[in-house]
N, C-alpha and C positions, 0 to 999 in steps of 0.2 A: 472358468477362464483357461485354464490349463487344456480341453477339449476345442476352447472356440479359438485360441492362441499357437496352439502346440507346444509351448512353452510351460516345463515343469520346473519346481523346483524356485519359484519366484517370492514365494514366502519364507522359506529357510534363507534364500541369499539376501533378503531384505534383514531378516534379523540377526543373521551374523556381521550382515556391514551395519548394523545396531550397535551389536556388542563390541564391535572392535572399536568405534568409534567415541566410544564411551571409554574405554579402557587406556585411547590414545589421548583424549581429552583429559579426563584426570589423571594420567603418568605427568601430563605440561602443567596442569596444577600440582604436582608434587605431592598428589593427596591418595592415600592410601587407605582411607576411613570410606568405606560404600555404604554410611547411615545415610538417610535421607534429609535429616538433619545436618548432617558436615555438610553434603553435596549442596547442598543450596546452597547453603554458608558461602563453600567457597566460589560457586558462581556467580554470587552476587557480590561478592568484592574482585570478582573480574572484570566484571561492567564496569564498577566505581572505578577500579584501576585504567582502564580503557578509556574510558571518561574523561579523566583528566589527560591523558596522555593525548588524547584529542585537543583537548582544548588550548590547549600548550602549543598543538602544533598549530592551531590557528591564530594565534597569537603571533606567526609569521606570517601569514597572507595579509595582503594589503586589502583596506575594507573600511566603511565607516563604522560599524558595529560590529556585533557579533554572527550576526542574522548574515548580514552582505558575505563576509567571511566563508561562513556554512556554506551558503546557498552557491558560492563562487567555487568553493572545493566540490557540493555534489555535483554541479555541470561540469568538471575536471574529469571526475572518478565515474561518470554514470556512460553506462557502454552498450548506449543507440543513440542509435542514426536520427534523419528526417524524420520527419511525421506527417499525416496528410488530415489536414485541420480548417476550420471553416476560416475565409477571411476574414482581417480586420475591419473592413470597412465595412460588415456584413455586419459586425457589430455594434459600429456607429449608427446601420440603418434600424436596428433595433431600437436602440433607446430615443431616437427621435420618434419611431412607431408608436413605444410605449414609452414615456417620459415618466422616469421613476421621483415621483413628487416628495418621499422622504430622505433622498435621495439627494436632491435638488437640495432643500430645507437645510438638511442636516450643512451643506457644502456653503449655504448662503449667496445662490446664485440664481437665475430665472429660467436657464437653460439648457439644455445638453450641450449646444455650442459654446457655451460658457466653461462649464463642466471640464468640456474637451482641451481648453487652452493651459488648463495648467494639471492635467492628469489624463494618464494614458487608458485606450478604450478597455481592456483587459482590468487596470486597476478598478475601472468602476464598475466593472461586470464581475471583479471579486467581492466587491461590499457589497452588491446587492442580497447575498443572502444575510447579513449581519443588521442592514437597515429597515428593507421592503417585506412588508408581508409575503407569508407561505402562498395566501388566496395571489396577490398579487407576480407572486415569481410562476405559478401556474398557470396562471389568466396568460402572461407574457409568451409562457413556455408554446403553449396552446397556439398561441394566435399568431406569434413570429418563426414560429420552427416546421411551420407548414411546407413551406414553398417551397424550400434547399434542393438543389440539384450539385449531380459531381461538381458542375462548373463552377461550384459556390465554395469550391476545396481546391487548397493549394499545398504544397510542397512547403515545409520550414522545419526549423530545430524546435524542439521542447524548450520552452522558454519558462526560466527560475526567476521571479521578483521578490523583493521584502515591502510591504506595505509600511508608509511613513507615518511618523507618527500621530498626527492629526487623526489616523483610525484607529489608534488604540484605543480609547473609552469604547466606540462603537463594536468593535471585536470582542471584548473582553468577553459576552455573554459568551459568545461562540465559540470561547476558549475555554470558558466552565463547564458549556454541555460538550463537546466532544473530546476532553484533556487531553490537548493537543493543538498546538499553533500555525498549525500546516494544510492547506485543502490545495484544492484545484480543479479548472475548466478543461475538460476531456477535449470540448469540441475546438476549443481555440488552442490545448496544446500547452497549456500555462499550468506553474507550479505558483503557487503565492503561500509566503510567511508572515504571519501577523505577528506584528511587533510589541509582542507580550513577553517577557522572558520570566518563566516557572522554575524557580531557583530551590528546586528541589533534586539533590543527588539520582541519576540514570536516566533523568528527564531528556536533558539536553543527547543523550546520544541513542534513545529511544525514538526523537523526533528528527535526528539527521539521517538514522535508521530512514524511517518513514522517507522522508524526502527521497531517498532512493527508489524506495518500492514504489512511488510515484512517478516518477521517470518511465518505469516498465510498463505500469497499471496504463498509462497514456499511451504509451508504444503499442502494446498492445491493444488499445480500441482504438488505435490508429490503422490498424492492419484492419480489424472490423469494419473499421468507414469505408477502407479501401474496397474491399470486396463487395458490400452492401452498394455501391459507388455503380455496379457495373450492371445491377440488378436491375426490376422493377420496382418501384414503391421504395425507395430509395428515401424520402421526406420521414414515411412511415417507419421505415424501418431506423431510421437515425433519431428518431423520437422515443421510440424502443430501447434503443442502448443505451441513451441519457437517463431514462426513467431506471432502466436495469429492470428490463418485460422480460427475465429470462421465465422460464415456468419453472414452476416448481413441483415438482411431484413427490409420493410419500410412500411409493410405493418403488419393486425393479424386478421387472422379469429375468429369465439367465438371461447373462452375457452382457447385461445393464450396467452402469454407471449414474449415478444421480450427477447433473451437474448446478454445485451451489454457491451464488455469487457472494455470500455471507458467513460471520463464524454462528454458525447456530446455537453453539451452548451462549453464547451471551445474552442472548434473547430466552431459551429455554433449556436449560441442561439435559433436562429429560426428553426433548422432542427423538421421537423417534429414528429419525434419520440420521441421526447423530451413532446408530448401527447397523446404515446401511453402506453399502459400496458407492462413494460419491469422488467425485475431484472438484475443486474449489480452485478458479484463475484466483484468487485474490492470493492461496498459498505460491503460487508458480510465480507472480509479481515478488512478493518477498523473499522468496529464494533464489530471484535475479539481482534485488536490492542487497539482499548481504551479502551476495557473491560479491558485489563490487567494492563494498567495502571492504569486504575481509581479505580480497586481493591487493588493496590499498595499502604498501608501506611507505615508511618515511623514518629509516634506520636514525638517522642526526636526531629524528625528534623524538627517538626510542615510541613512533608508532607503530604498533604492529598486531592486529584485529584479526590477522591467521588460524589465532584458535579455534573461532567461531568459524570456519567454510564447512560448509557443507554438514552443517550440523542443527540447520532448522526442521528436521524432520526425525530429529534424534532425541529419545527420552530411553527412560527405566524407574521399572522400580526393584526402591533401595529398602535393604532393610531398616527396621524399625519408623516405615510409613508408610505403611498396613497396605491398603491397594492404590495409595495416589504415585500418577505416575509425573515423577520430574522429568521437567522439559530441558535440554541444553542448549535450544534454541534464543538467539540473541536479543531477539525481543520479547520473548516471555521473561528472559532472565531480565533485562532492561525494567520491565513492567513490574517486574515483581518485587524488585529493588526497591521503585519508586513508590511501591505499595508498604513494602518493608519502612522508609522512611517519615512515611505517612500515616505510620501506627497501628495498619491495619494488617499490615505482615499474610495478605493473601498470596500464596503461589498460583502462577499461569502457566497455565501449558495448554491454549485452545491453539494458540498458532499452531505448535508441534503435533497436535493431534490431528489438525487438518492437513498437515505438508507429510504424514505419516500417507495419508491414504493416499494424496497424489503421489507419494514415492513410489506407491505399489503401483498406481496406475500406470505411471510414468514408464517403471516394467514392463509391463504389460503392452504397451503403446509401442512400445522401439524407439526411448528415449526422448530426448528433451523438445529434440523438432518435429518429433512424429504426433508426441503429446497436443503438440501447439496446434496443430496443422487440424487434429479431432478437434480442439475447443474453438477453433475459430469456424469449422465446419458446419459444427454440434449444436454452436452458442444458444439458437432462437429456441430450439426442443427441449431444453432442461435436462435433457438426457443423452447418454453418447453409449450406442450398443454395438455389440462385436458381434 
């Protein structure tokens, strides 16, 4: 890199802005024990700390629940713009194309135009994964996602909803298998919260976390649509990005970058690529998510989440915990919390090791817009070389 860059010196200045930043982090926890033992300790009652001091401050916003609340503060705090998204009524013509009969059933109606009067076309295209079979969301994918031209995209804001109650029983499973309350439709631009509330301590601010990195994750294959928009095979390739046809390869010539749209140790810890030189957008969407929140104060309500900027890309290891490396990134810590409370007291650090390699990429790249500008370039080749 140093050869294809010009640029020397990008590893020692990555792990000194390592070390310092660990050094400034725990000076603000007051903690002078660098066991790996303490350091957890006291990270995980930073989250708890933050946690409530959230919750507190949402206890001022006006809201029906909890969920409205949230959802009303991350479209406050989350910092993008438009987005360029398929139309609504694009959607409408879909579910009259394929008329989703569990769907229908489940709602006690005969019709999509039924359906339509008293819930929004976005709400029903978020429960279709919770009601309609896999076969069935595919068959649809397949046969209605053909046609789309630029002309079939418009101009709007990222839109936040909470799912009413009448979907909780249907959600629930959706909430067991991905532990987490939170999804969303890339093409239409929409965040949705299932109205499940997991009243387990670092939860609640693990999943407001999340709701911000979904802001970005959508920004960003917003930018995707857009480009792909001017192309040929335009249908194709926006079929591609939903599915996430990025390639994958397992190998890197010099000058290489693997690019992987997933954490790979949660699938296999041992996969190989998990030692090779790769960048991961899904680390570059949560490192624009906790910027915003960690930017976010609210002195009156003693909120102030500052600790955590720019420290998802930040671990060490401590002594007396032999080669694991702690993460001080806000939602490993978040996750590990909720892991702690739940008995199983697993530490995470897969985010931090991924936002680790794109720090160095990011390096390498000329910063944060030059990085974007290669992954949006790159996206379809699985790969991005110098």
């Amino acid at each position: 890199m140093k050869k294809r860059t010009g640029q020397s010196g990008i590893l020692e200045k990555v792990s000194a802005e390592n070390e310092e930043q660990i050094g400034r982090t725990l000076a603000i926890l007051n903690s002078s024990d660098r066991s790996a033992a303490h350091v957890k300790s006291v990270l995980r009652n930073a989250v708890l700390t933050h946690e409530k001091h959230l919750l507190s401050f949402l206890d001022n916003i006006k809201g029906d629940t909890e969920f409205h609340k949230a959802a009303k503060l991350a479209r406050q705090i989350a910092t993008v713009g438009k987005g360029f998204f398929l139309k609504k009524e694009l959607g409408v013509e879909i579910l009259h194309k394929r008329e989703p009969q569990k769907l229908l059933a489940y709602l006690g109606v005969k019709n999509i135009d039924e359906a339509l009067k008293t819930h929004d076309v976005t709400e029903l295209f978020s429960t279709l994964r919770f009601i309609e079979s896999e076969e069935w969301m595919h068959e649809t994918f397949d046969a209605a996602y053909d046609g789309f031209t630029a002309k079939d995209f418009e101009e709007r804001d990222i839109e936040i909803s909470v799912l009413g109650p009448e979907w909780k029983t249907v959600s629930a499973e959706f909430v067991k298998k991905k532990h987490h309350n939170v999804s969303h439709l890339k093409e239409f631009g929409v965040i949705f919260v299932n109205p499940i509330k997991e009243n387990v301590p670092g939860k609640f601010l693990r999943d407001f976390a999340l709701l911000l990195h979904y802001f970005h994750e959508i920004d960003f294959y917003s930018k995707l649509f857009r480009k792909y928009s001017a192309e040929p095979n335009f249908a194709a390739n926006f079929k591609e990005l939903l599915r996430g046809d990025v390639p994958e390869k397992s190998t890197v010539g010099p000058g290489e970058w693997l690019m992987v749209q997933r954490y790979l140790w949660k699938v296999d810890p041992h996969d190989p690529r998990l030692f090779l030189p790769r960048v991961n957008p899904e680390s570059v969407h949560w490192a624009r998510g906790e910027s915003d929140l960690t930017a976010f104060k609210a002195p009156k309500a003693n909120l102030d989440l500052s600790m955590w900027h720019d420290l998802d890309w930040v671990g060490g290891i401590f002594a007396d915990g032999g080669s694991e490396v702690v993460s001080l990134d806000l939602e490993d810590n978040a996750m590990s919390l909720v892991s702690f409370m739940e008995g199983e007291d697993q530490t995470m650090n897969y985010h931090q090791r991924e936002s680790m390699w794109t720090k160095i990429f990011e390096e390498y790249a000329g910063g944060e817009e030059a990085m974007e500008k290669l992954l949006i370039d790159n996206f379809n080749k699985g790969v991005i070389k110098f």
